[in-house]
C-alpha positions as CSV (number, residue, x, y, z in Angstrom):
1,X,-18.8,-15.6,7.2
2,X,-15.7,-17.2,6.5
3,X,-12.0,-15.2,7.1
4,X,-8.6,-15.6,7.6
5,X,-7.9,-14.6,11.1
6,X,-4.7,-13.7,13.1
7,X,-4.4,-15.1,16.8
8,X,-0.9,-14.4,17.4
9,X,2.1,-13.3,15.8
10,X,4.8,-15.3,14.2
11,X,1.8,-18.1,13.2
12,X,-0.3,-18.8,10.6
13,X,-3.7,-17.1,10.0
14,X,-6.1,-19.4,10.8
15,X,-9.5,-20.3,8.8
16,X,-12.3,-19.7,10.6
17,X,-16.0,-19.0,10.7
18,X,-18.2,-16.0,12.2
19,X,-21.3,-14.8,12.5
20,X,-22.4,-12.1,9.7
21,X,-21.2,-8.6,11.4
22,X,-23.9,-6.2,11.1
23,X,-23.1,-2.8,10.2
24,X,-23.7,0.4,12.8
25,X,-24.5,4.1,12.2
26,X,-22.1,5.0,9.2
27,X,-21.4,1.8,8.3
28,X,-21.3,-0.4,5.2
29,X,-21.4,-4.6,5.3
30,X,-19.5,-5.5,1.9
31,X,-19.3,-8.8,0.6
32,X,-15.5,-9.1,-0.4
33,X,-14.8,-9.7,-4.2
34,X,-10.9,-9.6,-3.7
35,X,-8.5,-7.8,-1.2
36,X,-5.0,-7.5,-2.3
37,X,-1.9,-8.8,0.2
38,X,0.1,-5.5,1.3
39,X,3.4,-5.6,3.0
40,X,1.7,-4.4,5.6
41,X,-0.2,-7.2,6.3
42,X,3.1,-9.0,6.2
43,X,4.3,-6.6,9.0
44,X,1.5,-8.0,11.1
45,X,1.4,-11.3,10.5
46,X,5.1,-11.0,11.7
47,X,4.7,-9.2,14.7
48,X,7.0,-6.1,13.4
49,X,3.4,-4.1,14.1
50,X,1.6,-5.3,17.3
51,X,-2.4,-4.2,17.5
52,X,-5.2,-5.3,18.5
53,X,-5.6,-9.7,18.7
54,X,-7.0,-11.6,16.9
55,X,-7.8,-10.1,14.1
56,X,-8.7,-10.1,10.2
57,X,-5.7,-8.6,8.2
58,X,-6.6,-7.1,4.5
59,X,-6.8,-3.6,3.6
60,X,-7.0,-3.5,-0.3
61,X,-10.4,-4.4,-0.5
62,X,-12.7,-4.3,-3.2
63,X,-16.2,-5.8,-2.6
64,X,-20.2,-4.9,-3.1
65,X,-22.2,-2.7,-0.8
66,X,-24.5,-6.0,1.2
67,X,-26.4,-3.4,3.9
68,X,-26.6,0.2,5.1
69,X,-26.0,1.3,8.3
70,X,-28.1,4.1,10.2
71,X,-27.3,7.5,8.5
72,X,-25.3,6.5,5.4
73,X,-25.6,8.0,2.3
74,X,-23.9,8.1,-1.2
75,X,-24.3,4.2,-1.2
76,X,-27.0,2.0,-2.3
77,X,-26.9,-1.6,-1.6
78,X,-25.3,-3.3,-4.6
79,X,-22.9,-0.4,-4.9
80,X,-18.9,-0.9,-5.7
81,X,-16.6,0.3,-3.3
82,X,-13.2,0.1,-2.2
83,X,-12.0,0.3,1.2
84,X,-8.1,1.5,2.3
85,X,-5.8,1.5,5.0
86,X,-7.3,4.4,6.9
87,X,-10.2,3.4,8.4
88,X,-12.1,6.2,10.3
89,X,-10.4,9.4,11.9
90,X,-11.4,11.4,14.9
91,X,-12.4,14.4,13.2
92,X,-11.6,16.7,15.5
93,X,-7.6,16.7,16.5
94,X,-5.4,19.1,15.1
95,X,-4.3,17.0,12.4
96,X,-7.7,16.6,10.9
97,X,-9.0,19.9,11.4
98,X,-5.9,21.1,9.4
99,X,-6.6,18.5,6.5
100,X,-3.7,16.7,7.6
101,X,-6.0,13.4,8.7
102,X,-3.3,11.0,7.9
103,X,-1.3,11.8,10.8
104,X,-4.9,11.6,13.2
105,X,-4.4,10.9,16.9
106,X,-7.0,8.8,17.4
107,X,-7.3,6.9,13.6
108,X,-8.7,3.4,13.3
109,X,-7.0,0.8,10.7
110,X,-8.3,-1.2,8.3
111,X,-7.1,-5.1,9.4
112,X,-4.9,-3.9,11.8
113,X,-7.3,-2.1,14.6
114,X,-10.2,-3.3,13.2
115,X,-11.2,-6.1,11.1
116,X,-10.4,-6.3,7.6
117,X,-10.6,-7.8,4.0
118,X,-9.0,-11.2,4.3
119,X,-12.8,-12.8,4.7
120,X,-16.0,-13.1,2.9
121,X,-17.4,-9.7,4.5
122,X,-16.4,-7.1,6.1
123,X,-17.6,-4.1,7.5
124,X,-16.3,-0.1,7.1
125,X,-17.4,3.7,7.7
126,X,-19.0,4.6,4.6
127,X,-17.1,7.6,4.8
128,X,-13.4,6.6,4.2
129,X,-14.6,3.9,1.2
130,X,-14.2,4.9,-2.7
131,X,-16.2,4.7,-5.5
132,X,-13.8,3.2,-8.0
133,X,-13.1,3.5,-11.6
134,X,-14.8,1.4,-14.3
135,X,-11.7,0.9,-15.7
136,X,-10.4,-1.6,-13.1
137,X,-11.7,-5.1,-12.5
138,X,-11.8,-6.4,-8.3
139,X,-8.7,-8.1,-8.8
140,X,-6.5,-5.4,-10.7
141,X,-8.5,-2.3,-8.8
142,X,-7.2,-4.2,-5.3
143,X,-3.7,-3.1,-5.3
144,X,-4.6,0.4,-5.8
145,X,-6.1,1.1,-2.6
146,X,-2.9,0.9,-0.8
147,X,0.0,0.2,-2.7
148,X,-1.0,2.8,-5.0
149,X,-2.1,5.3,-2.7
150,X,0.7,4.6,-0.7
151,X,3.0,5.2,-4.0
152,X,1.5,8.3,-5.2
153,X,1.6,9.8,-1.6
154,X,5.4,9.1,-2.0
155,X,5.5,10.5,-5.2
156,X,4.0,13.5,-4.2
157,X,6.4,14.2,-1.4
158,X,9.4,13.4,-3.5
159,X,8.8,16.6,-5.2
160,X,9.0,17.4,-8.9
161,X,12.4,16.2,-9.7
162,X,13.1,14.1,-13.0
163,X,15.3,11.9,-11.9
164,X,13.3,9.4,-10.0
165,X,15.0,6.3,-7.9
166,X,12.9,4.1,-6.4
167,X,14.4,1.1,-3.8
168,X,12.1,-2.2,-3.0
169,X,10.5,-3.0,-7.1
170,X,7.2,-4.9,-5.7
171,X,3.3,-3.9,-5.3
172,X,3.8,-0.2,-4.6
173,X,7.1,0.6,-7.3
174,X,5.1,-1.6,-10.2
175,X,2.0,1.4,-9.7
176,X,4.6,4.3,-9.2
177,X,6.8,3.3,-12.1
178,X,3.6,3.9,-14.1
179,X,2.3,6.7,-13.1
180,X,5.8,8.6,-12.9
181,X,6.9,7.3,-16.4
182,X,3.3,8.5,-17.5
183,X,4.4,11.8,-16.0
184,X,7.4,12.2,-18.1
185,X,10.1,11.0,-15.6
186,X,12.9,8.9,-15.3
187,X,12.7,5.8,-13.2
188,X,15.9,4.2,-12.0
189,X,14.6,0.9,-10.1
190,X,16.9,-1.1,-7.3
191,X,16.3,-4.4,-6.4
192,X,17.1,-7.4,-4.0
193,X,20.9,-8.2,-5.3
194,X,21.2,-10.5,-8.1
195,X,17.3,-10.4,-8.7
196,X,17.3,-10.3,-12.4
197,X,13.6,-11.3,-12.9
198,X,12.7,-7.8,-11.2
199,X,14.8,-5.9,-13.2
200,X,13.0,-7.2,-16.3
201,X,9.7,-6.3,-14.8
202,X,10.8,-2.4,-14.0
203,X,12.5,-2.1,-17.7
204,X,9.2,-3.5,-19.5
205,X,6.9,-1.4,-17.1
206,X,8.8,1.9,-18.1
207,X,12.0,2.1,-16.0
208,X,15.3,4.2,-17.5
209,X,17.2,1.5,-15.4
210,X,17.6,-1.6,-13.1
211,X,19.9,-2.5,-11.4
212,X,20.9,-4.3,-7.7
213,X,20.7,-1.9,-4.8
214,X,23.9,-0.6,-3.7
215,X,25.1,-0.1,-7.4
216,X,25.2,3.8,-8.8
217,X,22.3,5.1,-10.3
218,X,23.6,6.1,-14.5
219,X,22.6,10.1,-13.0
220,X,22.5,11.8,-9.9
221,X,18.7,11.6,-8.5
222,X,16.6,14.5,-7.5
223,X,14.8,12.5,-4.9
224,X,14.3,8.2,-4.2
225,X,11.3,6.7,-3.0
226,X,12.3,3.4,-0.7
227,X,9.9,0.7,-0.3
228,X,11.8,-2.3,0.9
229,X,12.1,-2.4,4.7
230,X,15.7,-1.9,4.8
231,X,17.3,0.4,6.8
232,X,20.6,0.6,5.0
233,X,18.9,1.3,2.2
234,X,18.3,5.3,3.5
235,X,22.4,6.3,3.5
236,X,22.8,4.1,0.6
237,X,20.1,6.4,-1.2
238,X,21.6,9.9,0.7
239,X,24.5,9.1,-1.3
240,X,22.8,9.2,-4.4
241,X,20.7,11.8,-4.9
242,X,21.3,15.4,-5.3
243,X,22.0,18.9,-3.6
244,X,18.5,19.5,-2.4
245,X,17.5,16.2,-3.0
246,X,14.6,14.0,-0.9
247,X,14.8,10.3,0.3
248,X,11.0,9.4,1.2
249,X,10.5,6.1,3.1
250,X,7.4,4.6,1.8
251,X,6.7,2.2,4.5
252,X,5.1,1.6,7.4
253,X,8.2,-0.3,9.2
254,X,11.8,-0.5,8.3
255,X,15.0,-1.8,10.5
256,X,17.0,0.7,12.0
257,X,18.9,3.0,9.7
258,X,22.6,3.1,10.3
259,X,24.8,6.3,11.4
260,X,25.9,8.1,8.4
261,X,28.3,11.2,8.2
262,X,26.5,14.2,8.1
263,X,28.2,15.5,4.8
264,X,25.6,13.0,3.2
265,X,23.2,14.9,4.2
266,X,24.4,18.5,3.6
267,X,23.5,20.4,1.1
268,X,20.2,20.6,2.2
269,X,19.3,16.9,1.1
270,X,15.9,15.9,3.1
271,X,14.4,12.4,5.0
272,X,10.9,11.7,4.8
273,X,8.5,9.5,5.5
274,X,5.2,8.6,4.1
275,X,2.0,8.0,7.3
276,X,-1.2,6.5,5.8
277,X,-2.8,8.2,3.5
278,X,-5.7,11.1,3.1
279,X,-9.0,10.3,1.0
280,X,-8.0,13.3,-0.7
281,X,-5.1,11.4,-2.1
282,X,-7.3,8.2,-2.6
283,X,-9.8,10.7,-4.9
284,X,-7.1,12.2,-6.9
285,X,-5.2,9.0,-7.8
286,X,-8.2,6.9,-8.1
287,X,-8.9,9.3,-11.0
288,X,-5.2,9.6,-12.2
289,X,-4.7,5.8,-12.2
290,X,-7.9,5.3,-14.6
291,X,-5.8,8.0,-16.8
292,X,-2.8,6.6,-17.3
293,X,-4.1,3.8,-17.2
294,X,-2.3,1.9,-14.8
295,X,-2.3,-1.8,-15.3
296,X,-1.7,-4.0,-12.0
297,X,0.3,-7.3,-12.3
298,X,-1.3,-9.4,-9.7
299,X,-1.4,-13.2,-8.7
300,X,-4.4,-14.6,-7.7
301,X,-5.2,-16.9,-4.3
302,X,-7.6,-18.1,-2.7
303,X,-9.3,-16.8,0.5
304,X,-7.4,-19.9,2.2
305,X,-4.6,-19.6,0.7
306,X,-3.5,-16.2,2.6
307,X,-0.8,-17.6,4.1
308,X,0.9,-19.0,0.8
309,X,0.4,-15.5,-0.4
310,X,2.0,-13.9,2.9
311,X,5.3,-16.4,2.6
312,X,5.7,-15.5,-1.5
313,X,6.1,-11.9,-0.4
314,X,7.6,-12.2,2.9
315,X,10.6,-14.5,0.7
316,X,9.9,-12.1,-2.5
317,X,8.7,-14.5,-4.9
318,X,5.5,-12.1,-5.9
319,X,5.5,-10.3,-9.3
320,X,3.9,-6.7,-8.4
321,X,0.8,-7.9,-5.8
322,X,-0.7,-11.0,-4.8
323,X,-4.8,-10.9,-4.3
324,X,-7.4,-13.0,-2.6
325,X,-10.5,-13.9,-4.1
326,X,-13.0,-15.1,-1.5
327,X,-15.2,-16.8,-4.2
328,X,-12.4,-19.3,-4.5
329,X,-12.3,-21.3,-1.7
């Protein structure tokens, strides 16, 4: 099989070829259709999350059931599936026996702690892949699986509040923006400074507002949802939202956050953060996203092209997701 693989951090993934993996007891071997590029993957590429070397970043993937392994069922060979960030949890800690499996001691990643989408085939535990709607073709169902999920885990925690900012307008905020607008909220979307071309893309996807980041929202916000990996961002967004309000950090990794004075906070204002995702979430928005509908604005690349995709979104020159298609090239 044929994948882009990661040797060490700070250099370019690297084309290679492998043998086929065969799948074990519980797992599936899919042959990739697409896999989306997640700032995630960015974060690993970089060296900002250190795991396991080398190996195969992806984790939006979308691909065809190839083989069974020992013991899996609900699949048949053939079968469409999609395949997260959350890989395969222990089962057994306190966090999963409390339906809390997100937060699982002992969890395995997809391309992170073990090998993932950016390749021809991969392989996964049948039991933490989806079934995904008709609705969606490979390429626009790819984002979903983590930027989506990701999103709608956010939005979840952000509460029911109306007043919706959200910081960091790429893969994740183009699906939220949806889905909350769909909802019957009121999006105010911050971007990069100066970064007009984004602001368009929030307003025609639904958004009350655009504007730069560090500008005033035109009401106070019940809750913001950040996404860019800024730091600063978190007071900046303190300062904006309401008594009782909630500031949810969407990723995985962020700079540090600066001191603020604690009257930002008062008035019982909260910080969150959003870990991984549950396939309870991945069930329910699967479902809600095919609702809506959601629609996914998504560049295409191909398989050996990952690192053109990686250097568009780690210098922000991606409208909502970039996604490889192994079938390219």
């Amino acid at each position: 099989m044929r994948a882009m693989q990661l040797d060490r951090p700070g250099e370019p993934l690297r084309l290679v070829e492998r043998p086929m993996p065969t799948p074990g007891p519980g797992d599936l071997l899919i042959e990739v259709t697409a896999c989306g590029v997640c700032r995630t993957d960015l974060h690993v590429a970089d060296g900002d999350l250190q795991g396991p070397l080398p190996i195969i970043p992806g984790h939006e993937i979308v691909g065809r059931v190839g083989a069974l392994g020992d013991g899996v069922q609900g699949f048949r060979p053939g079968d469409r599936v999609g395949v997260p960030w959350l890989g395969r949890t222990c089962g057994h800690c306190p966090y999963c026996r409390s339906g809390r499996e997100n937060l699982c001691d002992d969890p395995l990643f997809t391309g992170f702690t073990r090998d993932g989408g950016f390749a021809s085939h991969c392989v996964a535990d049948a039991r933490f892949c989806f079934a995904l709607p008709d609705a969606f073709g490979d390429v626009e169902a790819a984002p979903l699986l983590c930027a989506g999920l990701i999103g709608y885990r956010s939005l979840k925690l952000a509460g029911e509040g109306e007043a919706l900012g959200v910081y960091g307008f790429g893969a994740a905020a183009h699906i939220l923006a949806q889905v909350a607008a769909w909802q019957g909220r009121r999006v105010h979307a911050f971007t990069r400074p100066g970064d007009t071309a984004a602001q368009a893309f929030a307003l025609k996807l639904g958004c009350a507002s655009a504007a730069d980041s560090g500008e005033a929202p035109p009401e106070p916000l019940d809750a913001a949802i950040i996404f860019a990996p800024i730091g600063a961002l978190v007071p900046e967004a303190l300062r904006r939202v309401c008594k009782g309000g909630r500031v949810v950090c969407g990723g995985i990794h962020m700079s540090d956050i600066p001191s603020f004075p604690y009257a930002d906070l008062w008035g019982e204002r909260s910080i969150l953060s959003v870990a991984n995702l549950t396939r309870a979430d991945g069930v329910e928005f699967l479902s809600l996203a095919a609702e809506v509908p959601v629609r996914t604005e998504t560049t295409i690349f191909p398989l050996s092209e990952a690192n053109e995709a990686l250097d568009r979104l780690r210098q922000g020159r991606l409208q909502g997701a970039a996604v490889l298609v192994p079938a390219l090239g």
